[in-house]
C-alpha positions, 0 to 999 in steps of 0.5 A: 642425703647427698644423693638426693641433693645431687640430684636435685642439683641436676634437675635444676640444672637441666632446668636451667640449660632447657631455659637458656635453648628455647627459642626466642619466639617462644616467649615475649619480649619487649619491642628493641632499638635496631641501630645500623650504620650507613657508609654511602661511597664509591665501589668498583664491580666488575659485570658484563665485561664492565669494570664500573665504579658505582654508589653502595652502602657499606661496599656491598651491592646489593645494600646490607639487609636489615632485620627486625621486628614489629614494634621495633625502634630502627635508627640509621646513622647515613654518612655520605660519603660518595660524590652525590647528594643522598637521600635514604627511603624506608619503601613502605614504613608507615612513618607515623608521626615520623615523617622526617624519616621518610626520605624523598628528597625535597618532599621530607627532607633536603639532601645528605649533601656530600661529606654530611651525615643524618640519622633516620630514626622511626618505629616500626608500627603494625607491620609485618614482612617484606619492605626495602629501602633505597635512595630517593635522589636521582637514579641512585636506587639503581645501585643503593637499595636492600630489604627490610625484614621485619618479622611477628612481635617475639611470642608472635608467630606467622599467620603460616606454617614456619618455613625452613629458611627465609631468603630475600631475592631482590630483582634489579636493573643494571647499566654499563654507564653511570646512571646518574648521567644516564638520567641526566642525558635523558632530561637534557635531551628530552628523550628517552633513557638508554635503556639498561644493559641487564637485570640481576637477581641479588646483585648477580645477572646470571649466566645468559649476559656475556662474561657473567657464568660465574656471576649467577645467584646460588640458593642451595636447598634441602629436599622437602624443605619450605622456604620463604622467599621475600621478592623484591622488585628493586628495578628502576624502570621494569616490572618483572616476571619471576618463575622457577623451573617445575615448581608452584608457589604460594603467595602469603603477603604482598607489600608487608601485609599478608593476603590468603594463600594464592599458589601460582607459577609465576610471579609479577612485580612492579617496581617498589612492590614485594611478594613473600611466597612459600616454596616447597623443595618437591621436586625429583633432587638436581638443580632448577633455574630461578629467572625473571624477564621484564613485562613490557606494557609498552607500544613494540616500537619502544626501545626496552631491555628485553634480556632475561637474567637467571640465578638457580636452586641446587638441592643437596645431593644434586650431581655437579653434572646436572643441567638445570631446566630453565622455566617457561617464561611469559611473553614480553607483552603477556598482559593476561597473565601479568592482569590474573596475578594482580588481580586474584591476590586477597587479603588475609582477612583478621590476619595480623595487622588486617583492617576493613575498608572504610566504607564512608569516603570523605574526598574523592579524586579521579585522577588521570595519570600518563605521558606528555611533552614539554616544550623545547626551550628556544635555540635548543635541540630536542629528542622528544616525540615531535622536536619536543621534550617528554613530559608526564602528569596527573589531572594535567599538572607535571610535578616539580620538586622545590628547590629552597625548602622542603616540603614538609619543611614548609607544612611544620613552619607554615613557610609560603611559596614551596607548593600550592594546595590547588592540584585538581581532583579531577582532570580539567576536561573530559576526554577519551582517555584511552583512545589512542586518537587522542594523539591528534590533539596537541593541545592536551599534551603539554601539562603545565609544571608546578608544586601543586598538591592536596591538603587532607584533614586529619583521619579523612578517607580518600578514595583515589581512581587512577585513569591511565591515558594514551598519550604517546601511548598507554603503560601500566604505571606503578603508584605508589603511596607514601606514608600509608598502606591503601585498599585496592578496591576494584582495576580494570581495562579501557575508561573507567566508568562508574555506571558499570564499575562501581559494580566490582568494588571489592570492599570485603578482603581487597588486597593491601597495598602501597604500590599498585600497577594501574593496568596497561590502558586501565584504571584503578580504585583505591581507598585509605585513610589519612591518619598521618600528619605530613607531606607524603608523596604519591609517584609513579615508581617507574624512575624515568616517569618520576623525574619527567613529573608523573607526581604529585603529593598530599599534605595531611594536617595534624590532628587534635591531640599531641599524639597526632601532631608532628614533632618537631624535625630532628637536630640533625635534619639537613639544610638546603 
């Protein structure tokens, strides 16, 4: 008897050891709470020569990355405990029924004032991928920013073979100043920003950037080995081209949602957008330069950082002697290359999460989006085009923030006078829109400032076409969406016009998005539904266009039933 109970015993045993070493996302599991604690103070790094105090989370910069899955509860406990009022952005979470989480200052919120603290709490629904957070007060995302890595349901697998190794490469713009006086210098002078001095990857400008060779971003790989890399573009003001040196890329999901394999050579990002791509170690063992430069839309005559950062890829095995290749970067002003990108990305049709286009529209905007000027107050000094201050707007109305309330504040307790109902859903005139003569009627130029937004009833389809304009000259302008993911129905150069460009409208496996780069002198047309109660916020992600009014909002109602009313705010909620 005692050796088949002793090998019975052993079976058992086996059985049990076999158990407790299976992955995880072999079998399902109930959604979890991710709980994190934000510390926001001062941290002195040292870059380009620089010993500069700056604002971080948890003395790391970039912030902490926080990982977690669909389904998800995430709660963030933020305490402030740096100079600056604070306010944190979940870039890309839905917010359903959570909109007090959402975080633009003065839209869902009042700031984190110093020595305060508020907990971000929200569920994590029907997305899967790559999003970030950053702050939402001022310039501070220039320093306060991470990814946000949400990954399938456990039991869930990606819509792809599982890479290797994930890896998040977060594309930033770096200033030997404070940024928060480089802002303010700007909005007080009327003129442009000082533009920034460098553009990091993971923190770390590379070896092209004086005093920087031994600040340069490593990523140590094995041959024949893929490799999700999560892209972030978490530049303040640029967007960015990203290459590496002799090998191609498969895109799988932009923005937290997947689109059909698209392999490419090079990547572009506007500020606030991701880009997951699969990246396979083919090449001949040694080391390889990663670098990203900016793409630069804007007129030659316009003041830009045009430096090149770069990290490198050494495969296991290369010889320390090895001198990397540098990959081919697109020209500055390479809007072919920037346009093919944007425009050959497709959703992965009855992919996870995927949903079709509504196809009954219930509220239809055209809306221009551009520069403009303000006028100098008296006894004043300005720096702007023609003694005037910089401005911009849509539909002619410049977006001002409420200073008393917030927003959403005033929608939940029906508070009067923080905002008006009155933004326009067309232009007030017609014009030549991209027409650089335009810049001969002064008039057009000085929108009015106010609080002026749309209110949406619950689950209505809007259909959004932006217009960029040539004020003081034409710009590719990243929206980007608060509070919902849109279709990208059709974009293109020059007027929109709706004889011929109806015609292009892809309403089969459009591209899914919440951050779009309207083209240079173009337009584009995007759909989504309003399923959400709130106020939600819809900016240019160009910073230094969010703060001269490139804004505006929409204020969705509650719907019918508790399950689509907002809650109340949480106790905690700061007051202004």
């Amino acid at each position: 008897m005692g050796r088949p109970v002793f090998l019975l015993a052993c079976a058992l045993l086996l059985l049990l050891v076999a158990s407790t070493a299976a992955s995880p996302d072999q079998y399902s599991s109930p959604p979890t709470i991710v709980e994190h604690t934000f510390y926001v103070q001062n941290l002195i790094v040292n870059r380009l020569c620089n010993r500069r105090v700056i604002t971080a989370v948890n003395g790391s910069f970039p912030g902490p990355t926080i990982r977690v899955r669909e389904g998800d509860t995430l709660v963030v406990h933020v305490f402030n405990k740096s100079p600056y009022n604070l306010t944190i952005h979940w870039h890309g979470v839905f917010q359903k029924l959570s909109a007090w989480a959402d975080g633009p200052n003065m839209v869902t919120q009042c700031p984190i004032r110093p020595g305060s603290k508020y907990t971000y709490k929200f569920k994590i629904i029907k997305q899967e991928g790559t999003l970030w957070w950053h702050a939402h007060v001022s310039w501070l995302r220039a320093t306060v920013y991470g990814a946000l890595i949400i990954r399938p349901r456990a039991g869930t697998t990606y819509p792809f073979p599982k890479p290797y190794r994930e890896v998040p490469i977060l594309l930033g713009e770096w200033w030997n100043a404070n940024v928060i006086d480089v802002e303010n210098q700007a909005l007080a002078t009327g003129g442009p920003p000082n533009i920034s001095d460098a553009y990091t990857i993971n923190g770390r400008p590379g070896n092209l950037y004086p005093c920087s060779k031994k600040q340069m971003y490593k990523l140590k790989v094995k041959p024949g080995k893929t490799y999700l890399l999560r892209i972030i573009n978490a530049a303040l003001n640029n967007q960015l081209f990203y290459k590496i040196a002799n090998h191609k890329m498969t895109v799988v999901a932009v923005d937290a949602s997947y689109t059909k394999p698209y392999v490419t050579d090079v990547v572009v990002t506007s500020p606030g957008q991701t880009v997951d791509v699969l990246l396979t170690t083919d090449q001949p063992i040694g080391s390889y330069y990663m670098a990203a430069r900016p793409y630069i839309s804007v007129a030659a005559n316009v003041s830009s950082d045009n430096t090149t950062t770069r990290g490198v890829i050494v495969y296991d095995g290369a010889p320390p002697s090895s001198k990397p290749p540098m990959p081919a970067l697109p020209a500055l002003n390479d809007t072919p290359t920037a346009n093919k990108f944007y425009t050959n990305l497709t959703a992965l049709v009855n992919g996870p999460h995927w949903y079709p286009v509504p196809r009954n529209v219930d509220y239809n905007m055209f809306v221009t989006i551009g520069l403009g000027l303000e006028a100098c107050p008296a006894n004043t000094t300005c720096q702007g085009p023609n003694g005037n201050k910089l401005s911009a707007s849509m539909n002619n109305e410049s977006f001002v923030l409420p200073t008393g309330l917030s927003m959403l504040q005033a929608f939940f307790f029906n508070v009067g006078g923080v905002y008006t109902t009155d933004f326009p859903a067309n232009p007030p005139i017609q014009f030549d829109y991209t027409n650089a003569s335009i810049n001969n009627n002064l008039p057009l130029f000085f929108a009015p400032k106010g609080t002026k937004v749309t209110r949406l009833k619950y689950n209505s389809t809007v259909e959004l076409i932006f217009q960029n304009t040539a004020f003081l000259g034409v710009e590719n302008h990243p929206m980007h969406l608060h509070g919902f993911n849109f279709h990208v129905l059709a974009q293109g150069f020059g007027n929109y016009n709706p004889a011929t460009d109806r015609r292009k409208l892809n309403l089969i496996n459009p591209q899914i998005r919440n951050t779009i780069g309207v083209p240079v002198g173009g337009w584009a047309v995007i759909r989504f539904k309003a399923n959400n109660p709130g106020v939600w916020l819809i900016h240019c992600h160009l910073d230094v266009h969010l703060s001269l009014g490139l804004a505006t909002a929409f204020v969705v109602e509650n719907g019918p039933t508790p399950e689509t009313t907002l809650p109340p705010p949480p106790a905690d909620l700061p007051q202004c």
